[in-house]
N, C-alpha and C positions, 0 to 999 in steps of 0.2 A: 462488468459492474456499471453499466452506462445507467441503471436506475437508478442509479447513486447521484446522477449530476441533472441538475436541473437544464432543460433542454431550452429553457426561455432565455436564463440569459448565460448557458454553459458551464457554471460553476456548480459544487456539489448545493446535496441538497440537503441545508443541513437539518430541516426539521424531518427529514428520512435517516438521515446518520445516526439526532440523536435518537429515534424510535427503536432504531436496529443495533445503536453500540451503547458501551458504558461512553461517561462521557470524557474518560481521560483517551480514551481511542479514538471519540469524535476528533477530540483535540489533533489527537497528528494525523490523522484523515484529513484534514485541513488544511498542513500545510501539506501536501501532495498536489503537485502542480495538476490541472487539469489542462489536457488536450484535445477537444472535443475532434478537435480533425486526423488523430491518430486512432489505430483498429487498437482494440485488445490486444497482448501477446500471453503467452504461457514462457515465464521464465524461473531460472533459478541459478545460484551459484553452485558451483563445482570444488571437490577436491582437489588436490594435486594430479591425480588421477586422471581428472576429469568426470569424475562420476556423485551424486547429488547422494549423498545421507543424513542422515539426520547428525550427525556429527556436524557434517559441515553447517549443515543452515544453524544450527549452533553457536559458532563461531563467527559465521557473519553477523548473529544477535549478538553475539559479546563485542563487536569490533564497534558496531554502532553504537552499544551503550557505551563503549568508553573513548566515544567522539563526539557525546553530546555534553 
């Protein structure tokens, strides 16, 4: 997602954000810290299992809605 962040002065871009999102998602695109000096990763949480379904990333959305 590095087109997302402005290379001039490293933070995002937000007149590319709001192009590309509604603007309640620009919103918490925002506060996501940037790290220009870290790679992209591919991640996600797991079950008890240890294995990724849609159950679980579920439940990681519930956890966060009722920590904001």
């Amino acid at each position: 997602m590095e087109e997302l962040i402005d290379p001039s002065s490293g933070s995002w871009d937000v007149e590319l954000l709001t192009q590309t999102f509604r603007p309640e998602d620009v919103n918490m695109i925002r506060t996501i810290p940037v790290h220009i000096e870290m790679d992209d990763m591919l991640a996600w949480h797991y079950d008890e299992k240890g294995l990724f379904s849609v159950k679980s990333a579920y439940k990681v959305q519930r956890v966060g809605e009722l920590q904001r």
